[in-house]
Structures are given as structure tokens and as C-alpha cells.
py3Dmol code that shows the C-alpha trace and the ligand (Angstrom):
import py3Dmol

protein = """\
ATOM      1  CA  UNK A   1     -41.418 -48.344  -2.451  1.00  0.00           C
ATOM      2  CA  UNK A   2     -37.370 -47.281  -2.865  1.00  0.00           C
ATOM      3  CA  UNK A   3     -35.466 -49.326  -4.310  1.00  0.00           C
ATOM      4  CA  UNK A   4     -35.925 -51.950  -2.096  1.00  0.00           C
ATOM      5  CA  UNK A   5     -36.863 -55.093  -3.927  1.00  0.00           C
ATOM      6  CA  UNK A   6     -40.181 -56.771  -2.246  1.00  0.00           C
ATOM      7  CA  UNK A   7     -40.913 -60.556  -3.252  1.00  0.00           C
ATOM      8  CA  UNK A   8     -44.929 -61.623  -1.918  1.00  0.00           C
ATOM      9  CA  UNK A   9     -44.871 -65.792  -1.301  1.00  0.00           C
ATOM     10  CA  UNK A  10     -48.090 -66.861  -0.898  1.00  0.00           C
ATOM     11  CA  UNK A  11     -47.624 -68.283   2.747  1.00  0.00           C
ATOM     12  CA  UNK A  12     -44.805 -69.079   5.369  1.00  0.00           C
ATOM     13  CA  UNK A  13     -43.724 -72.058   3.373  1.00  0.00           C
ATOM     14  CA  UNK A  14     -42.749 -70.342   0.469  1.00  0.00           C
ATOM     15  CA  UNK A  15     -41.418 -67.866   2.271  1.00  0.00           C
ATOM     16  CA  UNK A  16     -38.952 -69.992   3.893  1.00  0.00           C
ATOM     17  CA  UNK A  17     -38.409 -72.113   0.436  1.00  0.00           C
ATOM     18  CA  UNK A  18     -37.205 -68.565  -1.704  1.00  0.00           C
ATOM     19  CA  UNK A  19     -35.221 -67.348   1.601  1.00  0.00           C
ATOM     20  CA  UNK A  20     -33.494 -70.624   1.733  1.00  0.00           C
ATOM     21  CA  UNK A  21     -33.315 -70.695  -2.136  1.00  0.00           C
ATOM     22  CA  UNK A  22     -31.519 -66.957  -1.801  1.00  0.00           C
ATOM     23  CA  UNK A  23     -29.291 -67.714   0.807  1.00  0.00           C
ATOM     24  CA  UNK A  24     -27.651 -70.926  -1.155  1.00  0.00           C
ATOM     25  CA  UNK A  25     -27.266 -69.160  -4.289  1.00  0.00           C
ATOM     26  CA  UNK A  26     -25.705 -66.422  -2.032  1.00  0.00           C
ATOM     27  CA  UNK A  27     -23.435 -68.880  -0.719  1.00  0.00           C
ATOM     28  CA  UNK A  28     -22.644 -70.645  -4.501  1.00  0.00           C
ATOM     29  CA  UNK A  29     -21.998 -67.034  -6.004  1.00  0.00           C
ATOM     30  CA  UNK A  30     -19.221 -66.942  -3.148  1.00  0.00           C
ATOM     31  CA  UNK A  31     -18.284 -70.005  -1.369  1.00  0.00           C
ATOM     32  CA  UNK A  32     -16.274 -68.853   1.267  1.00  0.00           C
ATOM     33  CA  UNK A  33     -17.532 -65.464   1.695  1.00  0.00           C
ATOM     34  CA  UNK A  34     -19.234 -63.795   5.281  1.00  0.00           C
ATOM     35  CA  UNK A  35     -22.628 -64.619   5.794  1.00  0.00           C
ATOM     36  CA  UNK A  36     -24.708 -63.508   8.907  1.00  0.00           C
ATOM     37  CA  UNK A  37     -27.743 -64.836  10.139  1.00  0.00           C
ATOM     38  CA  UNK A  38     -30.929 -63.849  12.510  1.00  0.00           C
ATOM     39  CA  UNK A  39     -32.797 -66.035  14.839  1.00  0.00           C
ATOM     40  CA  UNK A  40     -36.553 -65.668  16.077  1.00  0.00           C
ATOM     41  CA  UNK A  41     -40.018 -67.399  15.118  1.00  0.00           C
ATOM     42  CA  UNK A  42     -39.428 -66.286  11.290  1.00  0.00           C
ATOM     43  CA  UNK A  43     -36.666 -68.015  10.056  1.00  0.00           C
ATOM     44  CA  UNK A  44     -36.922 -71.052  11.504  1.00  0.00           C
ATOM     45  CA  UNK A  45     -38.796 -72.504   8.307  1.00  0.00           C
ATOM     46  CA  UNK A  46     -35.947 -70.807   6.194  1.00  0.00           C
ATOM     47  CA  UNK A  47     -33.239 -72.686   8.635  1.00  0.00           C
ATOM     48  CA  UNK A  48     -34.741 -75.997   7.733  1.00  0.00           C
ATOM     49  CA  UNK A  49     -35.312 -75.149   4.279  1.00  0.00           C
ATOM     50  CA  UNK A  50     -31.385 -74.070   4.280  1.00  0.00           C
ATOM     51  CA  UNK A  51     -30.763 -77.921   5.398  1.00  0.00           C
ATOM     52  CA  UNK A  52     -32.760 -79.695   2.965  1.00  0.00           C
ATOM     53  CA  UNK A  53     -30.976 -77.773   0.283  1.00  0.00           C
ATOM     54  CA  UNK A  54     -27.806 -79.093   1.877  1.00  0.00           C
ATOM     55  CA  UNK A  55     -28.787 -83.093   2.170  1.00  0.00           C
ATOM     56  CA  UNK A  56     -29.442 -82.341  -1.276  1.00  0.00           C
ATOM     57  CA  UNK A  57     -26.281 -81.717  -2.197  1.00  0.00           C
ATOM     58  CA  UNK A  58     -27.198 -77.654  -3.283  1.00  0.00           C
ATOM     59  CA  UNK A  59     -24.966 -75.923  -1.303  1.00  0.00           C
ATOM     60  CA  UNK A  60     -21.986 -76.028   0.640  1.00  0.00           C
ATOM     61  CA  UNK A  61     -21.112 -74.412   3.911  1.00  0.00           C
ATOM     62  CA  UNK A  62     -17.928 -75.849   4.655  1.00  0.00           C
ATOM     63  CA  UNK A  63     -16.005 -72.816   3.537  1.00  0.00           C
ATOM     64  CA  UNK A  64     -17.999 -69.779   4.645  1.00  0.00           C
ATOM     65  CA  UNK A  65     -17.553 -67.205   7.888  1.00  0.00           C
ATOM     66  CA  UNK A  66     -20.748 -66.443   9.721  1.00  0.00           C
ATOM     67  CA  UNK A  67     -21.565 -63.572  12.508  1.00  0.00           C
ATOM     68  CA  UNK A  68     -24.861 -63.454  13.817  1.00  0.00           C
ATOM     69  CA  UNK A  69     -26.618 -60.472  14.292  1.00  0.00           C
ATOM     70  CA  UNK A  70     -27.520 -60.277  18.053  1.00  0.00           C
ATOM     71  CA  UNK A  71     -27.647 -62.444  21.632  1.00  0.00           C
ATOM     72  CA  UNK A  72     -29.281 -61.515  24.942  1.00  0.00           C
ATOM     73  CA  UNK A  73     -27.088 -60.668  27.583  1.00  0.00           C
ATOM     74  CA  UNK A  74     -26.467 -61.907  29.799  1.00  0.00           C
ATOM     75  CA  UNK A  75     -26.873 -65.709  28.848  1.00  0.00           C
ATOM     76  CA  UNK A  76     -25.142 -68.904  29.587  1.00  0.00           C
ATOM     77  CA  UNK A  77     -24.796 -70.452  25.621  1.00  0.00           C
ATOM     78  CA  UNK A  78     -26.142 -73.776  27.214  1.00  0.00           C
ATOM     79  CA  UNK A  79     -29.921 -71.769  27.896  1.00  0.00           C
ATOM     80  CA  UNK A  80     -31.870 -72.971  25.688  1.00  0.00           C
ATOM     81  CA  UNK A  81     -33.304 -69.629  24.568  1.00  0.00           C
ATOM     82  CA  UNK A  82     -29.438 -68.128  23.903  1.00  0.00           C
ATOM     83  CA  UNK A  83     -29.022 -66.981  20.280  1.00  0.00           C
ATOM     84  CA  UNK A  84     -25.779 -69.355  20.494  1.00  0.00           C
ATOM     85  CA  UNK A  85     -28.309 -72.585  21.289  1.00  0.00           C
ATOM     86  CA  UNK A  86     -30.677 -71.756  18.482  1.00  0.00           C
ATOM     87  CA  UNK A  87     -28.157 -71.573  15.850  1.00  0.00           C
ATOM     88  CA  UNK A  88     -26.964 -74.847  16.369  1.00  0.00           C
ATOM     89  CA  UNK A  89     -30.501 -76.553  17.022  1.00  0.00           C
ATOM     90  CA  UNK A  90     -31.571 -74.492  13.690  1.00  0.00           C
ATOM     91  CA  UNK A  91     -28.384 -75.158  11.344  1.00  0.00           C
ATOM     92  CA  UNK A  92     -25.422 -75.297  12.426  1.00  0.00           C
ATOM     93  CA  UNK A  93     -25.695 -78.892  13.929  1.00  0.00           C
ATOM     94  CA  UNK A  94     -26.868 -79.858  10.505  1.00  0.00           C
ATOM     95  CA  UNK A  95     -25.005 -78.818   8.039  1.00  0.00           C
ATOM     96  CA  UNK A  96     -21.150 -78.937   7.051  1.00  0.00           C
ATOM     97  CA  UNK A  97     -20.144 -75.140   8.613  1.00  0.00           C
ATOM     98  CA  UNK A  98     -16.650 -75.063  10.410  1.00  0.00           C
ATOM     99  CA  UNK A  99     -17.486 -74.272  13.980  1.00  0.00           C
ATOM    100  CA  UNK A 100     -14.534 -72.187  14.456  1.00  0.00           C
ATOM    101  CA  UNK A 101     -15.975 -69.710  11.938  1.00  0.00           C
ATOM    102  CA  UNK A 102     -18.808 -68.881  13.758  1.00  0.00           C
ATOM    103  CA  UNK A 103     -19.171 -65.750  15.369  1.00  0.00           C
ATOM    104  CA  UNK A 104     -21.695 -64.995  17.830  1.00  0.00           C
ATOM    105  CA  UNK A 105     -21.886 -62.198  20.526  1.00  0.00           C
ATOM    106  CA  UNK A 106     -20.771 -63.974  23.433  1.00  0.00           C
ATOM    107  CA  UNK A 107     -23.663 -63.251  26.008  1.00  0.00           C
ATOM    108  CA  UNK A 108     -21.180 -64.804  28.771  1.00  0.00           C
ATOM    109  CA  UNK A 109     -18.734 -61.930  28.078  1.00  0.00           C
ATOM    110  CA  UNK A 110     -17.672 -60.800  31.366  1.00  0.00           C
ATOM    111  CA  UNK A 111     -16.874 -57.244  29.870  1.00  0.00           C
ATOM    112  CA  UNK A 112     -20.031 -56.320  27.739  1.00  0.00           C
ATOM    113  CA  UNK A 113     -18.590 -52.846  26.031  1.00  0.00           C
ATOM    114  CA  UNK A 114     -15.084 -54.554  25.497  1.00  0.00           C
ATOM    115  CA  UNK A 115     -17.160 -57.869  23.778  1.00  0.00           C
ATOM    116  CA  UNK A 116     -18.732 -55.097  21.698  1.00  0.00           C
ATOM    117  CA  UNK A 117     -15.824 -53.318  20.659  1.00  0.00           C
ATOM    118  CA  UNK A 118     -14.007 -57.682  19.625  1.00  0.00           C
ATOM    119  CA  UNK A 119     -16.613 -58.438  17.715  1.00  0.00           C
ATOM    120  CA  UNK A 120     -17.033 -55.320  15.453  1.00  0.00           C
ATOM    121  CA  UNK A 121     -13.223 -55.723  14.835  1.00  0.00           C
ATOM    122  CA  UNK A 122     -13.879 -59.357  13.903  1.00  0.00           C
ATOM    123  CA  UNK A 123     -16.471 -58.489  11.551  1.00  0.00           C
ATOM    124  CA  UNK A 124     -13.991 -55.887   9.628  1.00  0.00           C
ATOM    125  CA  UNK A 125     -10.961 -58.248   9.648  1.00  0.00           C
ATOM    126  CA  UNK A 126     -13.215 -61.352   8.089  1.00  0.00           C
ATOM    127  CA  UNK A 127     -13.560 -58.824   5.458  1.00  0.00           C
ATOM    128  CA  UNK A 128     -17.049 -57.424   6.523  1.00  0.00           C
ATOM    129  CA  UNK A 129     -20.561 -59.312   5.985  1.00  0.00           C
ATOM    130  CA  UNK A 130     -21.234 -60.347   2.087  1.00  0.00           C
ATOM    131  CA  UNK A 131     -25.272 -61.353   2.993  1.00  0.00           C
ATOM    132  CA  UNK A 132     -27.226 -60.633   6.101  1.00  0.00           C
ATOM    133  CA  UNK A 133     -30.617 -62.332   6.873  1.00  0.00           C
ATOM    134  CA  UNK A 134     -32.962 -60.243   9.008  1.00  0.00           C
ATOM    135  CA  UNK A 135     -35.853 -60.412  10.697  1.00  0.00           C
ATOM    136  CA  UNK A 136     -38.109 -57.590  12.171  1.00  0.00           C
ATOM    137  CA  UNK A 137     -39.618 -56.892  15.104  1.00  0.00           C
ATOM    138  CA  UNK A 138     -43.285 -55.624  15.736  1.00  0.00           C
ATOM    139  CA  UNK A 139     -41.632 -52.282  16.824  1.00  0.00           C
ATOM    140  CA  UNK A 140     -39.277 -51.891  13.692  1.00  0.00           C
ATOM    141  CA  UNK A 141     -36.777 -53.069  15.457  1.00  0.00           C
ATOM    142  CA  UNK A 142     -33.717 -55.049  13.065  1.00  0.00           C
ATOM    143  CA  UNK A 143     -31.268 -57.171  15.318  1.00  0.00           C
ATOM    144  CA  UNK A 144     -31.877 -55.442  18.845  1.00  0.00           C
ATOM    145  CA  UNK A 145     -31.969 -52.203  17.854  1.00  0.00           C
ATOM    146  CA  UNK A 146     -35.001 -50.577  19.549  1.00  0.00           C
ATOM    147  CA  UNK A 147     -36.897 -47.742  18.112  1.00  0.00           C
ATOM    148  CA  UNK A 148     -35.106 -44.535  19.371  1.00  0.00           C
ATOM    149  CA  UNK A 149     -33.665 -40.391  18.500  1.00  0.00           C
ATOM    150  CA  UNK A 150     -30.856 -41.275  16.439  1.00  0.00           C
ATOM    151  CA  UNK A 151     -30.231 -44.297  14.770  1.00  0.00           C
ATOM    152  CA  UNK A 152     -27.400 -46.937  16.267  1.00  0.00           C
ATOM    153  CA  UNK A 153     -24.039 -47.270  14.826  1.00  0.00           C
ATOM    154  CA  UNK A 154     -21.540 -50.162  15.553  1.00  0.00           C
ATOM    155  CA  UNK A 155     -22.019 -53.250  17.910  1.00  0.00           C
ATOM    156  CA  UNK A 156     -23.129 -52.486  21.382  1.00  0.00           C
ATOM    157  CA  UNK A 157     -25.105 -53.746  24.338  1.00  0.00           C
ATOM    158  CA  UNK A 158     -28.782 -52.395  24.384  1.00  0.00           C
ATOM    159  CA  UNK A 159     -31.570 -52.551  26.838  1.00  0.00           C
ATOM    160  CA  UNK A 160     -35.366 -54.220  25.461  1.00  0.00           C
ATOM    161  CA  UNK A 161     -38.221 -51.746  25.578  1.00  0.00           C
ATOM    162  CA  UNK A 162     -41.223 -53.842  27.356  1.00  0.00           C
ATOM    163  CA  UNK A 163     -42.377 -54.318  24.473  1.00  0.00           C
ATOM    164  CA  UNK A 164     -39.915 -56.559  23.087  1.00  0.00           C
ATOM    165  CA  UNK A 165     -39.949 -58.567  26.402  1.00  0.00           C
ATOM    166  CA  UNK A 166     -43.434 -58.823  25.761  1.00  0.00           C
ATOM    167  CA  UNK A 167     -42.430 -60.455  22.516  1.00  0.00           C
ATOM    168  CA  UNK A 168     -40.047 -62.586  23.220  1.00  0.00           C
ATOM    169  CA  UNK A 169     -41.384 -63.840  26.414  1.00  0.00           C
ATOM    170  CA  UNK A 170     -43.827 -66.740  24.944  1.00  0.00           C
ATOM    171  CA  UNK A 171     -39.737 -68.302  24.108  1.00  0.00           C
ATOM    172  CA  UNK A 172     -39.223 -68.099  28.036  1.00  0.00           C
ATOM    173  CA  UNK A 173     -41.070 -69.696  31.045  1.00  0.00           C
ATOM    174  CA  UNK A 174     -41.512 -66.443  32.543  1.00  0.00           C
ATOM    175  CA  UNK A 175     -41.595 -63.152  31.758  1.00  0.00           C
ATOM    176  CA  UNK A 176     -38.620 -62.318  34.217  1.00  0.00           C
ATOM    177  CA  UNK A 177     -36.329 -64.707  32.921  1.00  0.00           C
ATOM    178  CA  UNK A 178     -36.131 -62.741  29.730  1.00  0.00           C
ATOM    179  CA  UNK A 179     -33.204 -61.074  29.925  1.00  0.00           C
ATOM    180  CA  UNK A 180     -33.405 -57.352  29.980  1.00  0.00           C
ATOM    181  CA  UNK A 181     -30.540 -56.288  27.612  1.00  0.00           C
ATOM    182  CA  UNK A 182     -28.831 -57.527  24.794  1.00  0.00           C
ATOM    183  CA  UNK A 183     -26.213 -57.308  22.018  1.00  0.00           C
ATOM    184  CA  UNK A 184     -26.702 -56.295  19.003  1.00  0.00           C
ATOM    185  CA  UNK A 185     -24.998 -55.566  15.753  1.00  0.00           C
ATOM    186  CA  UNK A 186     -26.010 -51.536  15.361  1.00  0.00           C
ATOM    187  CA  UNK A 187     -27.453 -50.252  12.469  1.00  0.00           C
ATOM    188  CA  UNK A 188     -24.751 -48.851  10.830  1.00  0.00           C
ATOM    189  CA  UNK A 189     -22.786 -52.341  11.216  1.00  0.00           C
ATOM    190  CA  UNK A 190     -26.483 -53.306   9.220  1.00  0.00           C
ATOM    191  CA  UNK A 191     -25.907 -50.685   6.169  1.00  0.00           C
ATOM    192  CA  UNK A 192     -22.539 -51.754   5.857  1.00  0.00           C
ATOM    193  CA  UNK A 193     -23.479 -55.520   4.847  1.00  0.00           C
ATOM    194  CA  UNK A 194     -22.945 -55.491   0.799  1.00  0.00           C
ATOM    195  CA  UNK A 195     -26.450 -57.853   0.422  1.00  0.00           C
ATOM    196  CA  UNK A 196     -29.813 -57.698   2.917  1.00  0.00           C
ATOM    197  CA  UNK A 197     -32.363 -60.511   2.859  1.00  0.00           C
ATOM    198  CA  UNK A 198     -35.574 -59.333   5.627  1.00  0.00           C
ATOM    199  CA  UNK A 199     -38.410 -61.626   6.056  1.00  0.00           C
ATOM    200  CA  UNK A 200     -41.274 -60.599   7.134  1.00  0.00           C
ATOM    201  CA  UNK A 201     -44.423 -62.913   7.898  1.00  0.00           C
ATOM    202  CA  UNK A 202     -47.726 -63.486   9.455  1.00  0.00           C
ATOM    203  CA  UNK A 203     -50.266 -60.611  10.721  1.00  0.00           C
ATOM    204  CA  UNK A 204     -48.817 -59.396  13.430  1.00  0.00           C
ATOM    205  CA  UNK A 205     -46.296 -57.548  11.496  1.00  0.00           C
ATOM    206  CA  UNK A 206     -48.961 -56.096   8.925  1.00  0.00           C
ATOM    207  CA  UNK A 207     -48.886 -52.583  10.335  1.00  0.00           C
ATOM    208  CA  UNK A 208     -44.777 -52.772  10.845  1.00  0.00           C
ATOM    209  CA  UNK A 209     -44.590 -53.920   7.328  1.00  0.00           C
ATOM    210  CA  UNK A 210     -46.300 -51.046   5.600  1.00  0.00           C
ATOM    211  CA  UNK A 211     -44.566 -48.484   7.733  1.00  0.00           C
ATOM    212  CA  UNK A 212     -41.412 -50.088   6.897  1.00  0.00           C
ATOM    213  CA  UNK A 213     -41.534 -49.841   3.628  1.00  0.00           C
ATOM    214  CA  UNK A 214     -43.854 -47.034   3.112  1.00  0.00           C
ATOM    215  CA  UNK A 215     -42.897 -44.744   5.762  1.00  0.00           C
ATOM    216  CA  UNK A 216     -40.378 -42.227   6.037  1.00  0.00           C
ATOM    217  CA  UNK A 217     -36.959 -42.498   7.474  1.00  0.00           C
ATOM    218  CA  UNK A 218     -37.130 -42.626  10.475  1.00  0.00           C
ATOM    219  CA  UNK A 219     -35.068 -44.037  13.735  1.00  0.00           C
ATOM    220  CA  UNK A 220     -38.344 -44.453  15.533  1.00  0.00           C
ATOM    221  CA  UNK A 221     -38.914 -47.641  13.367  1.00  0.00           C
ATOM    222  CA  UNK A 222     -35.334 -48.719  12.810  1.00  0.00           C
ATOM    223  CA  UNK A 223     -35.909 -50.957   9.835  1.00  0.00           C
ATOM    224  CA  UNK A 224     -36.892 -47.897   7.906  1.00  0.00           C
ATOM    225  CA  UNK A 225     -33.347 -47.107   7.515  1.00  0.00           C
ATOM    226  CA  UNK A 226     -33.036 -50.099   4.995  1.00  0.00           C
ATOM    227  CA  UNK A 227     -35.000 -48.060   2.271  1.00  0.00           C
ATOM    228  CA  UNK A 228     -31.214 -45.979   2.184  1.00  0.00           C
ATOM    229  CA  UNK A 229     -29.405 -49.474   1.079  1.00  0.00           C
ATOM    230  CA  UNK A 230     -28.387 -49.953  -2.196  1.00  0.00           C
ATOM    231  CA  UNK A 231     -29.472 -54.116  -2.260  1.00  0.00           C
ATOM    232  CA  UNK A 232     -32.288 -55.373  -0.183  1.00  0.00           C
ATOM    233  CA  UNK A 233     -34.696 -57.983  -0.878  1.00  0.00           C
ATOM    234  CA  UNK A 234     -37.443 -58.351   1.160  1.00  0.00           C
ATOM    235  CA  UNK A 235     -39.672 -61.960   1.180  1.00  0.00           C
ATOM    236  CA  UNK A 236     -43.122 -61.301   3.038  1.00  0.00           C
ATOM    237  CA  UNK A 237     -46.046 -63.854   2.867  1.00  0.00           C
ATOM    238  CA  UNK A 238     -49.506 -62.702   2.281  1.00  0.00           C
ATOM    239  CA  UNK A 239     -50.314 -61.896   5.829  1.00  0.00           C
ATOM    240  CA  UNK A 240     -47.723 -59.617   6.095  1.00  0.00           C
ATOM    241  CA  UNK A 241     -48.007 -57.810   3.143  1.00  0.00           C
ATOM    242  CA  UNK A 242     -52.076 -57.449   3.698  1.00  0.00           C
ATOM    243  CA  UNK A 243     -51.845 -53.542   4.571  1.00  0.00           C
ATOM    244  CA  UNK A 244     -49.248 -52.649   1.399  1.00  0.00           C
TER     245      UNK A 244
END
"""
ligand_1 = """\
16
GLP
C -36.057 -60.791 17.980
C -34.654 -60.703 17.327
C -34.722 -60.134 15.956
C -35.907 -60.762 15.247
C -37.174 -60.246 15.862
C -38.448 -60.875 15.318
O -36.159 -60.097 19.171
N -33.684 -59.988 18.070
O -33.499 -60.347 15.280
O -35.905 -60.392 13.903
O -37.134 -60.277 17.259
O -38.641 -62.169 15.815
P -39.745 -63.146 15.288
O -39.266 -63.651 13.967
O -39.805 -64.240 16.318
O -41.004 -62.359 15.186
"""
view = py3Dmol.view(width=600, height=400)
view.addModel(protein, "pdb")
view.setStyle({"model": 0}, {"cartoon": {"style": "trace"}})
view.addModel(ligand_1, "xyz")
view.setStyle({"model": 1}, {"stick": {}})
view.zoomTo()
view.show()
């Protein structure tokens, strides 16, 4: 399996206990370093995990960057299902973080490309990303980036395949008020992070998870591309790792 380094928990709990667990040491090792996070279904348990570790006193966030990885576009912040919204609910309400060091792709950006273009910048003047938490997609897909020819390179606004409306609609009322493109860090923003943690849990992403880690290289499942990185860990629960 590479040289990627693949951690089983025995369900979603422990899942989110050794993400959370890996995220604070993260942050310990390098207290005011660049950390970037992911939203979705998976790491919510990690997010809340993260904030028990905090009331605890076993980490501190008051002196770290963050970018996350991706935000639908367009979308007001104050929608519910924004990326923007779910950070806070998730974390950032909870814990110590300075809001003016979170970064975000602004899904209100009047100028897509041009928000694009800022927020790579941003990423290489903070120093670029120390850790990134990912999730994946049933596709393959890491942040937005959809299976495709040629893998993505740097920030840029993406349309959904169907099948990542299809996905993502059970967050929306309706299947038309998903939005139908997004933001995303590209992939090659993703291989430049110095530390990876991808979770991966539940059924559903059985099949994605063995052709993840066991396929080949390939841009038609974009997380495949992580088997080239020099330092990933990747947590999945029992479910997830049934096909391996
Ligand atoms: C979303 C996000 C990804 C996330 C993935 C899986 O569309 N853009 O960053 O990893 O889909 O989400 P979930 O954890 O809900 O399955």
C-alpha cells in the first residue's frame, strides 16, 4: 500500500478520537503553524473530538493560521450549508482560534477566478499549509476536485459532476438548491501541504477506499494521487476498510 501510513479504528468514534488526537499533537509540535481543515458528514465527530481536547486544556488554537480546503459557490456565508457556516458551528465557535486567521474561499466573491488566484497567494505568504485534514468523496474526489484527464493544480472554481450533487444533496432541502460549482483548493495546492490526515468511514466508501489505496495513479479517482506524498496518514473505521 505505498508509503502511505493506514491506521483501522474500530468504528466512527475512534476514528474521530485518533483524528482529533493527531490534529492537537499537530498543533503542540507547532503552535502557530498553518493548519487546514475539511468539512462534510466525516469529520464532524473529529470537530467535536478537537473541542473536548480543548475544554481540556490539550491544545491551543489561539496562535495558529487555518485555510480550508473548499466552499460552494456561489453561497451567502449566512446559508446554513456554506463551508464558512459549518466551520464555525463545528469549531471555530468553540474553541480559542483568532477569527482573523481564518481563511476560507469566499463563495460571495463577486470575481470567482480573481478569488482563486487571492487565496492561493494567501496560502504561500502564510508560509504554505503545515497539516491538512481531508475527507473523500464516493467518486475519489479530495476537496472538490472531481474525477477527470489530468489532475488539478492550484485553487480554482470547479463544476460538481451529478454525482456529487447527488451526495451532497441530503445537506440541502432540495436537490436544486445545491449549488452547481464550487471552489476548491486543486490538487497540486493538496501535494504541496508538508502533513495529510484523510479519513475515511462507513460503507459507502468501501469500494473508493480500496481503489484509493490500492489502485493505480490515476486522475480518474483524484485521491489516488496521495499514494505520491511523502507523509499521509490515513484513519478508516472498519466499514471502510471492509474491501482492503
Ligand atoms: C464533500 C467535500 C469534501 C468531503 C467529501 C465527503 O463534497 N467537498 O471535502 O471530503 O465531500 O463528504 P462526507 O464526509 O460527507 O462523505
Amino acid at each position: 500500500m505505498s508509503n502511505l501510513n493506514v491506521v483501522i479504528a474500530k468504528d466512527y468514534e475512534e476514528l474521530s478520537k485518533k483524528a482529533a488526537e493527531y490534529i492537537a499533537s499537530s498543533i503542540n509540535a507547532v503552535p502557530n503553524g498553518v493548519y487546514g481543515f475539511a468539512t462534510g458528514g466525516t469529520p464532524v465527530g473529529t470537530y467535536k473530538a478537537l473541542v473536548d481536547l480543548y475544554k481540556e486544556g490539550k491544545v491551543d488554537f489561539s496562535k495558529i493560521t487555518t485555510f480550508n480546503l473548499d466552499e460552494y459557490y456561489p453561497i451567502l456565508k449566512s446559508n446554513e450549508n456554506s463551508y464558512d457556516y459549518f466551520m464555525k458551528e463545528n469549531l471555530f465557535n468553540h474553541v480559542n482560534v483568532d477569527l482573523s486567521r481564518i481563511n476560507l474561499p469566499n463563495g460571495e466573491a463577486k470575481d470567482p477566478a480573481l478569488e482563486c488566484v487571492e487565496y492561493e497567494k494567501k496560502i504561500v505568504e502564510a508560509g504554505g499549509i503545515d497539516m491538512q485534514l481531508l475527507g473523500i468523496g464516493t467518486n475519489g474526489h479530495i476537496g472538490f476536485n472531481e474525477p477527470s484527464d489530468c489532475f488539478s493544480s492550484s485553487t480554482q472554481l470547479i463544476s460538481l459532476t451529478q454525482s456529487t450533487i447527488e451526495a451532497n444533496k441530503r445537506y440541502f432541502e432540495s436537490e436544486e438548491q445545491v449549488p452547481k460549482q464550487a471552489i476548491t483548493m486543486g490538487i497540486k495546492t493538496i501535494m504541496l501541504v508538508r502533513k495529510i490526515l484523510i479519513l475515511i468511514s462507513g460503507s459507502s466508501k468501501a469500494k473508493i477506499a480500496k481503489e484509493f489505496l490500492k489502485g493505480s495513479i490515476t486522475p480518474k479517482v483524484p485521491a489516488s494521487v496521495l499514494q505520491m506524498h511523502s507523509d499521509v496518514t490515513v484513519i478508516l473505521d472498519k466499514e471502510a476498510s471492509a474491501e482492503l
